[in-house]
PALOGU-121975 format. One line per field, with one value per residue (C-alpha): chain; x, y, z; residue number from 1. Coordinates in steps of 0.1 Angstrom, whole numbers, plus 5000, padded with zeros to 4 digits. Layout:
ch <- [A|...];
xx <- [X|...];
yy <- [Y|...];
zz <- [Z|...];
i <- [NUM|...];
//
This chain:
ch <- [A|A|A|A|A|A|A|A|A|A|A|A|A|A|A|A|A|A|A|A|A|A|A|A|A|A|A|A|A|A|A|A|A|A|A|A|A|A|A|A|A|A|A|A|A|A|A|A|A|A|A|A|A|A|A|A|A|A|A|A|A|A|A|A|A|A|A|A|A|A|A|A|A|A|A|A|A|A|A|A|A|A|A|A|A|A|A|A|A|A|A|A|A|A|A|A|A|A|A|A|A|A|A|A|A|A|A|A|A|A|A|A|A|A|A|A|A|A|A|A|A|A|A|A|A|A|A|A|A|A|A|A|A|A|A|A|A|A|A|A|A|A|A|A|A|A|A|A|A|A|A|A|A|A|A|A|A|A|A|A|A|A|A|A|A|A|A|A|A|A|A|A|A|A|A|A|A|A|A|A|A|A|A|A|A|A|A|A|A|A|A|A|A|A|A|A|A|A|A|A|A|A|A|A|A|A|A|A|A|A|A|A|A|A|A|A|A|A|A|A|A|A|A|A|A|A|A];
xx <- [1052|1018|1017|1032|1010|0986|1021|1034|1002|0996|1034|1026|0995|0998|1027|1042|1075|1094|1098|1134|1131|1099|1120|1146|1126|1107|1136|1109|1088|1117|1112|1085|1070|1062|1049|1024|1015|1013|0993|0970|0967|0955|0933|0928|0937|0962|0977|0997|0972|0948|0965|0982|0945|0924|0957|0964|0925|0922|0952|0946|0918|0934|0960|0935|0923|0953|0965|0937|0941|0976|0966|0952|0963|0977|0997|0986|0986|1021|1029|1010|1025|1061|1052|1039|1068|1089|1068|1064|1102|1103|1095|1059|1049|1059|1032|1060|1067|1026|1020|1049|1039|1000|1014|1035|1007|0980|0993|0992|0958|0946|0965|0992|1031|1044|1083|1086|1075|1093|1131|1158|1193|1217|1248|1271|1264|1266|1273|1245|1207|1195|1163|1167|1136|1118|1088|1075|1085|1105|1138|1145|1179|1195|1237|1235|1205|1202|1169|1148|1112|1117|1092|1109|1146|1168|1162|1138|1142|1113|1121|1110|1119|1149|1162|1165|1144|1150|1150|1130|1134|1100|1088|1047|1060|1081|1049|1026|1051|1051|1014|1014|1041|1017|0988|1017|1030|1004|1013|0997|0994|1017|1000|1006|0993|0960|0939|0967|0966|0929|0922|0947|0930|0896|0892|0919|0922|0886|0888|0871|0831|0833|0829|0860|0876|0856|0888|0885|0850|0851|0883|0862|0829|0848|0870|0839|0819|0824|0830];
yy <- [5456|5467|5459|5425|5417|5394|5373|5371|5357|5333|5318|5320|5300|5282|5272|5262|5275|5275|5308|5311|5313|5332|5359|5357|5364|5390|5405|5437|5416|5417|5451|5464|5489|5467|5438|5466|5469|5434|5431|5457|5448|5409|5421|5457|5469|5489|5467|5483|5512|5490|5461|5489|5504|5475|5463|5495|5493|5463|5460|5477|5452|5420|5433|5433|5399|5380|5398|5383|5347|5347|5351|5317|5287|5260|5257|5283|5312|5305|5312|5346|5355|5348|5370|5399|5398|5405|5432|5444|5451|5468|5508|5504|5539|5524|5515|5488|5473|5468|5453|5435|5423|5413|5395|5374|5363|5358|5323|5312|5327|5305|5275|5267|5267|5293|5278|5269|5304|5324|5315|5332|5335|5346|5362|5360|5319|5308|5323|5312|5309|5270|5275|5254|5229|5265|5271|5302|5327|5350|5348|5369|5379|5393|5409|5420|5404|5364|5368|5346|5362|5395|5414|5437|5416|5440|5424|5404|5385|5372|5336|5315|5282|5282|5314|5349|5373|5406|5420|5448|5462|5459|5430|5435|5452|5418|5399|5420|5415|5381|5377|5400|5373|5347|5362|5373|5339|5317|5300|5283|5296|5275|5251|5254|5290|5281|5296|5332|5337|5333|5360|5381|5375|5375|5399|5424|5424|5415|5393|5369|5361|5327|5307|5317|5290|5281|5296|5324|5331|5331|5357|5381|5375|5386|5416|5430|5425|5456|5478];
zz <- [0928|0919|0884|0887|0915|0895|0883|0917|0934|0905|0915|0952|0952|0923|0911|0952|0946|0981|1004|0998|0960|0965|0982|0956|0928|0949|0973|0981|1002|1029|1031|1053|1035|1006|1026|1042|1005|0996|1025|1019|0980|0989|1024|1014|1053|1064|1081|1108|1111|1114|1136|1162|1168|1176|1194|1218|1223|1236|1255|1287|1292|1278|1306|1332|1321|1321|1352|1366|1353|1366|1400|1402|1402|1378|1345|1322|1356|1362|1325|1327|1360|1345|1315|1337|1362|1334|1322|1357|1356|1322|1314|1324|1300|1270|1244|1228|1262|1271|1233|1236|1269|1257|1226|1245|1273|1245|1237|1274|1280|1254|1265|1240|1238|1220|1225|1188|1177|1201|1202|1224|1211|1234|1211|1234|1240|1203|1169|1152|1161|1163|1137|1112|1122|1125|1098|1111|1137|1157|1170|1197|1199|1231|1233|1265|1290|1291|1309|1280|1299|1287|1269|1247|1233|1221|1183|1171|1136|1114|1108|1078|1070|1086|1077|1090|1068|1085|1121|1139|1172|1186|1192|1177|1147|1138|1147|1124|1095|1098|1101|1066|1050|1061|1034|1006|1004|1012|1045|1068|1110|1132|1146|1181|1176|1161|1185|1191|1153|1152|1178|1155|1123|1132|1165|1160|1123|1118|1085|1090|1099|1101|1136|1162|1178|1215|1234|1213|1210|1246|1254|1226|1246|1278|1263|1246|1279|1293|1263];
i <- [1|2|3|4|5|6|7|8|9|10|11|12|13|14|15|16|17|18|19|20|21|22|23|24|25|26|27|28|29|30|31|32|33|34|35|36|37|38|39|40|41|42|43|44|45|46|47|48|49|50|51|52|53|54|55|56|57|58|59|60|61|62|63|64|65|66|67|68|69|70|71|72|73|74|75|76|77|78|79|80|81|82|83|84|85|86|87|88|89|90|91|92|93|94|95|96|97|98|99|100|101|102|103|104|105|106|107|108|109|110|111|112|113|114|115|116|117|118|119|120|121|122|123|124|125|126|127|128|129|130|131|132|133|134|135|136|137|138|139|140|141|142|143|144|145|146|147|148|149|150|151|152|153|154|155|156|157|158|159|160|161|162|163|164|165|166|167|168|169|170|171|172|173|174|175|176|177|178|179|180|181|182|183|184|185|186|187|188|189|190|191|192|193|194|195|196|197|198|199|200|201|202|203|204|205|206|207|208|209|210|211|212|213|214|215|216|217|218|219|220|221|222|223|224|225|226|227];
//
């Protein structure tokens, strides 16, 4: 993958060849160690080093903050409390269940819908997933529970254009991969994300100088505060 990385990102950005025959042509970006090194060829970061320590850093306090947001009142609370009486009912000790937990209130705290990026699929309810219409994202497929607000699914799959790529059982890992097949094949961020994949991409994975988005500039302001 190395030496024919030059040939690969000239077909990616240049030649717009869809994901599906991208993937053909390329079948080791579906595996995880490769897009790592894809990822850290075009960004030069390691990506899950990188993303898990500013991620596990923060979290405690991102907790705190939206812990605190969902005890008030109005739209965007209510969404936080849901997410954290899920979590509140999950192993609390486990470093998955807290990631997943903060990566699944980020979107609320900044006031968007993450409902066409997060998809549940019950197995038991239907044989196939309904994602065709999906661009980008993660399916989150349960066999056993059918409680849609959990943190940590038993499966999650990374979803692009319609099509399962692979599946991982925690639910951050699946997100990082996706945000890595983002950069290897030129995508664009959801748009309903804009401001969750902006925090990723310029406060935890610290890419980016440029001006933050006001909802974001102002969650960094207040997670930096006291640090």
């Amino acid at each position: 993958m190395q030496t024919t990385f030059a040939l690969r990102r000239n077909e990616v950005i240049n030649d717009g060849l869809p994901v599906g025959q991208i993937l053909e042509r390329w079948p080791a970006l579906k595996i995880e160690s490769q897009i790592c090194a894809e990822f850290q060829r075009i960004a030069n970061i390691n990506l899950k080093k990188h993303f898990y320590a500013e991620l596990d850093r923060h979290a405690p306090r991102l907790q705190s903050l939206f812990r605190k947001k969902a005890a008030r009142k109005g739209k965007v609370a209510e969404g936080l409390d849901q997410r954290f009486s899920s979590y509140d009912l999950q192993e609390q000790g486990d470093v998955h269940v807290l990631r997943a937990a903060v990566l699944r209130a980020l979107p609320a705290y900044l006031h968007e819908d993450d409902s066409r990026f997060l998809k549940p699929w019950h197995v038991a309810q239907s044989d196939e997933p309904d994602i065709e219409d999906m661009a980008v994202g993660l399916l989150l497929i349960s066999a056993k529970s059918e409680n849609t607000s959990l943190c940590c699914p038993e499966r999650i799959a990374v979803v692009l254009e319609g099509n399962r790529v692979f599946e991982l059982p925690q639910l951050a890992e699946a997100f990082i991969l996706l945000y890595a097949l983002i950069y290897a094949l030129n995508l664009s961020y959801p748009k309903d994300l804009a401001n969750t994949f902006d925090f990723t991409q310029k406060v935890l994975m610290g890419q980016d100088n440029r001006k933050l988005r006001p909802r974001v500039l102002s969650l960094k302001n207040v997670l930096l505060a006291v640090q």
